[in-house]
C-alpha positions in Angstrom: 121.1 116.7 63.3 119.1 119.7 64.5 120.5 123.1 65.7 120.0 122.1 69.4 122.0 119.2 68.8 124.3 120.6 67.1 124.6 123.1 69.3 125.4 120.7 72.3 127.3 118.6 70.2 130.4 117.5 72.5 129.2 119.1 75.4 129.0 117.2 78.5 126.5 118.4 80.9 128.1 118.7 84.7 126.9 117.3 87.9 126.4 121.0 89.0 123.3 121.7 86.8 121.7 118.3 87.8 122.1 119.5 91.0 120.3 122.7 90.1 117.6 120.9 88.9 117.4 119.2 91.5 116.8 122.0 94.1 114.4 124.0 92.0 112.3 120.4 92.0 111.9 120.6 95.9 110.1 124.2 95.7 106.0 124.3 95.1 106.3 125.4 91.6 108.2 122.6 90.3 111.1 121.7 87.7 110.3 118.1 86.6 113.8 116.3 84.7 113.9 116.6 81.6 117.2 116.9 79.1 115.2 119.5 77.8 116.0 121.7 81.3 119.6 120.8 81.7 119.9 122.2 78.2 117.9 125.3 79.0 120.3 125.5 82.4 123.5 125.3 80.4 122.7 128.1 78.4 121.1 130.4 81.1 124.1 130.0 83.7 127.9 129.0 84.0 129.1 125.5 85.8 129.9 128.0 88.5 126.6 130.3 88.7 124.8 126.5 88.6 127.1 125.2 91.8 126.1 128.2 93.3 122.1 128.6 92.5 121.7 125.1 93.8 122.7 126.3 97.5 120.6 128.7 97.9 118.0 128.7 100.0 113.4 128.1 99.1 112.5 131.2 100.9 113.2 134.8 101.6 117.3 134.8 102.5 119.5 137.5 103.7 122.7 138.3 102.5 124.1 137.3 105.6 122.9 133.7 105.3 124.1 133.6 102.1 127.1 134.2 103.0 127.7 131.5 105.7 125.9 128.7 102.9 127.8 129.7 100.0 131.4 130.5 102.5 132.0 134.1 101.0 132.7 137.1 102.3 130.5 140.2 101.9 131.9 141.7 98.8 132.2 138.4 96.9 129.1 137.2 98.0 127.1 140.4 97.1 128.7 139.7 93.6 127.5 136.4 93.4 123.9 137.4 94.2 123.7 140.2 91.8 125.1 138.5 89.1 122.3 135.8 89.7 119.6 138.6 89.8 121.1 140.3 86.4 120.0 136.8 84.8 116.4 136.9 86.4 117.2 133.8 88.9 117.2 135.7 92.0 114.2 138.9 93.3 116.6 141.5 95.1 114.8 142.7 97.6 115.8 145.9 100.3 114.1 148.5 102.5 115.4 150.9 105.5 116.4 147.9 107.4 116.5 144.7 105.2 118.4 143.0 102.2 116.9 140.1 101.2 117.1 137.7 97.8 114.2 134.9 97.1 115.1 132.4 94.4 112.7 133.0 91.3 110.8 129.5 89.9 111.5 128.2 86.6 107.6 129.5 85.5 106.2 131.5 85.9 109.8 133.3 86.8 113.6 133.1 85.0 111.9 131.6 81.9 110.0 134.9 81.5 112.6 137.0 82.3 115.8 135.5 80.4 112.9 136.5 77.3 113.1 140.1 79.0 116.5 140.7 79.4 118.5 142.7 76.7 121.6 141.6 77.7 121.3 138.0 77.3 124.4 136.4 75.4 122.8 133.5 74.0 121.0 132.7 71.1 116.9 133.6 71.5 116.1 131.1 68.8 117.5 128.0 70.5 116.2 129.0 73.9 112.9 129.8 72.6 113.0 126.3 71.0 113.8 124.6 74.1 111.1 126.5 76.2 108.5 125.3 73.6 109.9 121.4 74.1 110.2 121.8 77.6 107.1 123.8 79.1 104.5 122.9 76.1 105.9 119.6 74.5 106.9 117.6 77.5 103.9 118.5 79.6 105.3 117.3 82.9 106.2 121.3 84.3 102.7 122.4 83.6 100.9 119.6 85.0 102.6 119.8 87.8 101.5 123.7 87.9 98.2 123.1 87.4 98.0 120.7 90.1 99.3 123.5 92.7 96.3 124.2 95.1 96.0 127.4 95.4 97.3 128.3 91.8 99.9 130.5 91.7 98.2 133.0 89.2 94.6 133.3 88.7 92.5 136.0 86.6 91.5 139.7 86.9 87.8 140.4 86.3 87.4 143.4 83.8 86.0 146.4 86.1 84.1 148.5 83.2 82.4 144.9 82.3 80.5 144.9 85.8 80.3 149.3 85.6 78.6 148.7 82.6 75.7 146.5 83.6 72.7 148.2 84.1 71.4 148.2 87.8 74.4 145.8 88.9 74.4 145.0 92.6 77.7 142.9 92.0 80.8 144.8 93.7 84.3 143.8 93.0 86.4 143.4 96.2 89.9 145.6 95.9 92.0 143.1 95.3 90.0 141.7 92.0 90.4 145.4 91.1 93.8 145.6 88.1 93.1 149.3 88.9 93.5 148.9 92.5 96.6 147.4 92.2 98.0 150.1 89.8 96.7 152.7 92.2 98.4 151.3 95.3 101.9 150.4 93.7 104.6 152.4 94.5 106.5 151.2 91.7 105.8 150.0 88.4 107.3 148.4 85.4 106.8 146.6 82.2 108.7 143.7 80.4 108.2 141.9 76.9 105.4 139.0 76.8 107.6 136.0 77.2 104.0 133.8 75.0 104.5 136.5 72.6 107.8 136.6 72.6 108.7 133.0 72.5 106.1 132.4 69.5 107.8 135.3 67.3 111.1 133.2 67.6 109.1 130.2 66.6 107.6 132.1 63.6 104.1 131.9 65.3 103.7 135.9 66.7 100.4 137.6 66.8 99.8 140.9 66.2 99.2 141.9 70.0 101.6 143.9 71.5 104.8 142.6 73.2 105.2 145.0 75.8 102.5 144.2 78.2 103.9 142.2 81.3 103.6 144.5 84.7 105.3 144.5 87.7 104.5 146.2 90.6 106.2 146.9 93.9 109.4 145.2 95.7 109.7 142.7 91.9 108.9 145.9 89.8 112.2 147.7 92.0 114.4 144.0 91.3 113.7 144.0 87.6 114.2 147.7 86.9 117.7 147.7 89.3 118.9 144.5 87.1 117.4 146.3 83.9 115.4 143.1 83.0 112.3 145.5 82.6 111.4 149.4 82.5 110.4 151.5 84.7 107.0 152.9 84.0 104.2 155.7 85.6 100.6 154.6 86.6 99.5 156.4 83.8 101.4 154.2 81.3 100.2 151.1 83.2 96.9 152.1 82.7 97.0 152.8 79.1 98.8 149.5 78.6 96.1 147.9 80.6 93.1 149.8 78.6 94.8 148.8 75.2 94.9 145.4 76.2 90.8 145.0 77.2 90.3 146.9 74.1 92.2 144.2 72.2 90.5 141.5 74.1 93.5 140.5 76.4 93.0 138.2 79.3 94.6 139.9 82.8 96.1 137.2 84.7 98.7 137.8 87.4 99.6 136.7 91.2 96.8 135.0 93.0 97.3 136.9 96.0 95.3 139.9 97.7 98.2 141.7 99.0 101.4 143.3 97.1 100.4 141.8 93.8 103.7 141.3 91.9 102.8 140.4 88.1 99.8 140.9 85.8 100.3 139.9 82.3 97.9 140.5 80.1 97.2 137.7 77.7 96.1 136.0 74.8 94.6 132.8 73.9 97.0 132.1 70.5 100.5 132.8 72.7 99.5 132.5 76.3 100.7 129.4 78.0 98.8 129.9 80.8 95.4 129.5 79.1 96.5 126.8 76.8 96.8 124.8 79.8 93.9 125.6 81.5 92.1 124.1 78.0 94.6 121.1 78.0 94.8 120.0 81.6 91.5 120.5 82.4 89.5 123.4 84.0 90.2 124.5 87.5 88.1 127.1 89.1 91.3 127.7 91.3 92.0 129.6 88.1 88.9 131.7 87.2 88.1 134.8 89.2 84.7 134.5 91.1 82.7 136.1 88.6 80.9 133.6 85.8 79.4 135.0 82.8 75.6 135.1 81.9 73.7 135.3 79.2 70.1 137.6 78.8 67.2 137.0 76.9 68.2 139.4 73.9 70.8 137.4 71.9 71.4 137.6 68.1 73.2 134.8 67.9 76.1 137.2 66.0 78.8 135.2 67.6 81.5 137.7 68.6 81.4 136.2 72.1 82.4 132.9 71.0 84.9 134.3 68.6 86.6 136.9 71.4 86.4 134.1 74.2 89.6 133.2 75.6 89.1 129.8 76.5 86.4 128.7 74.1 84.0 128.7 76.7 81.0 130.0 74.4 79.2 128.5 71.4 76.2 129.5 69.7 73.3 127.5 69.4 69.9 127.5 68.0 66.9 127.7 70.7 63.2 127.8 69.4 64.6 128.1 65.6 66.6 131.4 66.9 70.6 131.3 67.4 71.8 132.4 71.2 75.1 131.9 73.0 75.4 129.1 75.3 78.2 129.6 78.2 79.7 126.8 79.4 79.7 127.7 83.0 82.6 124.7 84.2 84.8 126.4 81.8 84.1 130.2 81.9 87.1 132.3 83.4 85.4 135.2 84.8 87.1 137.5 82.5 84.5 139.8 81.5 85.5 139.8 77.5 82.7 138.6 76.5 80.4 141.0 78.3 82.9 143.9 76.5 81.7 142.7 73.0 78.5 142.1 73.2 76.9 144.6 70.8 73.3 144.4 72.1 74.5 144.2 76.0 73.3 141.0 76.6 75.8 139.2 78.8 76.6 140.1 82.3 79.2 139.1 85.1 77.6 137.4 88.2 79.6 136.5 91.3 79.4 132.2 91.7 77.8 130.5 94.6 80.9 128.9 95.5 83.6 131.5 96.0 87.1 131.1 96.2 89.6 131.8 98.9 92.2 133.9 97.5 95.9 134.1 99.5 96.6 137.1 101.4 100.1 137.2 100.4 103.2 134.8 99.1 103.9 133.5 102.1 100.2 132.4 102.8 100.0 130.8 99.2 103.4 128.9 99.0 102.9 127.6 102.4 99.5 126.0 101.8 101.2 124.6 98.3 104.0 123.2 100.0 101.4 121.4 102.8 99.4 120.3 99.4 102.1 118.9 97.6 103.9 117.5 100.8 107.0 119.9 100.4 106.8 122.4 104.0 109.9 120.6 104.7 111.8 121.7 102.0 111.2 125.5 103.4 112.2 124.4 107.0 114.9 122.6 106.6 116.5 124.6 103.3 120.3 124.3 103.6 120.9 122.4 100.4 124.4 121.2 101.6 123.9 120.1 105.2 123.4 116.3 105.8 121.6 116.8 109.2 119.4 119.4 107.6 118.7 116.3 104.9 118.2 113.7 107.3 115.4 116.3 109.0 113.9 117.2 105.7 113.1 113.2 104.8 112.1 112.8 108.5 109.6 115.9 109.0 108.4 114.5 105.2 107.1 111.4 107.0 105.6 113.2 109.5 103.9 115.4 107.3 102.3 112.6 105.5 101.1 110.6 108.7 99.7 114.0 110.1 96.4 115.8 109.4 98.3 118.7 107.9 96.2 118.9 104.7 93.2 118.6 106.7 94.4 121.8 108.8 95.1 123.7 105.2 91.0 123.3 104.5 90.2 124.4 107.2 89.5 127.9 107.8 89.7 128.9 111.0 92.6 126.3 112.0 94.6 127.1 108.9 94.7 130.8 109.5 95.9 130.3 113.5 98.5 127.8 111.9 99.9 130.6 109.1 99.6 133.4 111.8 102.3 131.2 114.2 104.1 130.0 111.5 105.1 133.4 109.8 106.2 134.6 113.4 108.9 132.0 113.1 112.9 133.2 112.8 113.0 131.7 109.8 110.5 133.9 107.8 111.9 137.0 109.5 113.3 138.1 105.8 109.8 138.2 104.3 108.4 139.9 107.5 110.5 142.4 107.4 110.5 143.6 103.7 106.5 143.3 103.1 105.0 144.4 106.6 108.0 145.5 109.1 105.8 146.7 111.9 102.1 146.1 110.8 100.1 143.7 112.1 99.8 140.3 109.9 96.4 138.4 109.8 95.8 135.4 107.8 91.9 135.3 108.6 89.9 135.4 105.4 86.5 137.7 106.3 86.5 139.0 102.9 83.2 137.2 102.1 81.2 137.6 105.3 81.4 141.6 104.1 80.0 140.2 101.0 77.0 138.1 102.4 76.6 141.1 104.7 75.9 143.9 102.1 74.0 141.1 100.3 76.5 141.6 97.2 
């Protein structure tokens, strides 16, 4: 018998957690069964934080609808909700006029930050264990991530790798900029690598730094308030950020344009996020739109190869002389590679094909949940209402019969679609905490600006 077993020895797992499961399956980013979960569950939350959690609504929520869902009054239900968001299950969200709570996925989310938290009573070790079983072993939670379209993280191009090319005409768009981000965040902070982390419990660490996952904005405000990370200055974020291309870090973070949450800066030993990419196949809903290119000035020295994150490089010998070969259906548009390159050979181009990246969360869950046939879990949301049931499974078959997915491809009818939708009642929470007043626009002219400088 093994120390998880032994652990749960005797221990009946109840209803309420398979309930919990349950409801965090319904959302885009998934939580496939798995024993492995319920175990994870049990030692994360109560039987009484579980029977709540698996109430709550998909999307943005007020305190006020929380409280008629979970029957509570004000102070008790406050309680509740800021209990949840001490354990990383719940965002806390709150302007001059809002107070709103969005229900954190399994990962990337509450995995990551039960890693963070400094006052988690539970052994590290065990959870760390069942993390590994779960999210790398069992494969079924990161399939099902990698299967999201969009992706809900995607990678940061390097900025001094395109300054440094020599008569570049490639720009990088603001919200491929890490610097833009840092720049424009009004508040920042910075939690341990959960990879990293996880790995140094399993007796596999690195020697790259821990303390490297940023936050930024409305999240960065939830995890300092529920001291699950530390409040940082722009300066700080930078030097963490500079460290990290220095060490040959990956940034990945939130593949959105606007109010960026996350950007964790990553390596290829530890990084879940790029094992997968390798182990489920590549996905240029992943890469940024930049793919690496190699000159006609090789040495063949092979530092590219060994620094590249996603083995995406080997070296090869052409006309009896040794050059690196890129792989361009597996590149990442990182810009590593063009870092170490002693004799500055390799360059950053932007691809024919470009992606379309979200403008916000709302934009990017949305056209998941029409992808993976799940819009009606975010309509109809009240977990414990049997009409709101019997309209999920109905709008589900109307979903399916209907063009939907065709309308999320295209362009022009998917951005009149997002632009009615968000205008909705329901989404009033989000509304109200990321734009109040301003104008929202879910027309994507980023790259007709492109074509039109010719960049």
């Amino acid at each position: 018998m093994n120390k998880i077993e032994m652990y749960f020895m005797g221990h009946l797992t109840p209803k309420k957690f398979s309930k919990l499961q349950e409801r965090l399956d319904k959302a885009v980013q998934n939580a496939p069964e798995s024993e492995s979960l319920l175990k994870i569950l049990k030692i994360l939350f109560t039987t009484e934080e579980a029977n709540y959690a698996y109430q709550l609504p998909l999307s943005f929520f007020t305190l006020e609808e929380a409280m008629k869902i979970l029957k509570k009054n004000k102070i008790d239900c406050l309680a509740i909700l800021n209990n949840l968001a001490d354990k990383g299950f719940l965002f806390d969200f709150e302007n001059s006029t809002t107070k709103a709570f969005f229900v954190a996925p399994p990962m990337p989310g509450f995995f990551e930050f039960a890693l963070m938290r400094t006052n988690g009573n539970f052994d590290k070790k065990i959870l760390c264990e069942l993390f590994q079983e779960y999210v790398n072993n069992e494969d079924d939670l990161l399939k099902s991530l990698m299967d999201n379209n969009p992706l809900a993280g995607r990678v940061f191009i390097q900025e001094n790798a395109i300054e440094k090319q020599k008569n570049s005409k490639s720009v990088i768009l603001d919200y491929e900029k890490v610097s833009h981000i840092i720049n424009n965040s009004a508040e920042i902070s910075v939690g341990l690598c959960y990879c990293r982390h996880k790995k140094e419990h399993l007796g596999k660490a690195c020697n790259n730094p821990q303390r490297t996952c940023l936050s930024f904005n409305q999240v960065a405000k939830s995890l300092i308030k529920h001291k699950i990370s530390e409040k940082i200055t722009k300066k700080e974020a930078f030097e963490i950020i500079n460290d990290s291309i220095n060490r040959g870090l990956v940034q990945i973070g939130d593949n959105i344009q606007n109010d960026v949450n996350v950007i964790c800066n990553c390596c290829s030993c530890c990084c879940t996020v790029l094992e997968s990419y390798q182990k489920f196949g590549y996905s240029d809903n992943f890469t940024s739109n930049f793919i690496s290119e190699c000159g006609d000035n090789c040495i063949g020295c092979g530092l590219c190869k060994a620094k590249c994150p996603v083995n995406s490089i080997t070296i090869e010998k052409k006309k009896g002389k040794k050059e690196a070969f890129i792989e361009k259906n597996k590149c990442i548009g990182c810009g590593i590679c063009v870092n170490i390159c002693p004799k500055n050979n390799l360059s950053l181009i932007r691809k024919d094909k470009l992606k379309i990246v979200p403008k916000d969360t709302f934009e990017r869950i949305v056209l998941q949940a029409i992808n993976k046939g799940k819009l009606q879990n975010y309509i109809f949301e009240n977990q414990t209402s049997i009409t709101q049931n019997i309209l999920r499974k109905f709008l589900k078959v109307i979903l399916t019969l209907s063009p939907l997915k065709f309308l999320a491809a295209n362009k022009q009818l998917k951005s009149k679609f997002l632009n009615m939708l968000i205008k909705q009642k329901k989404f009033s929470a989000f509304r109200n905490i990321y734009y109040k007043d301003q104008k929202i626009n879910y027309n994507h002219d980023e790259f007709d600006r492109i074509k039109n400088k010719n960049l």
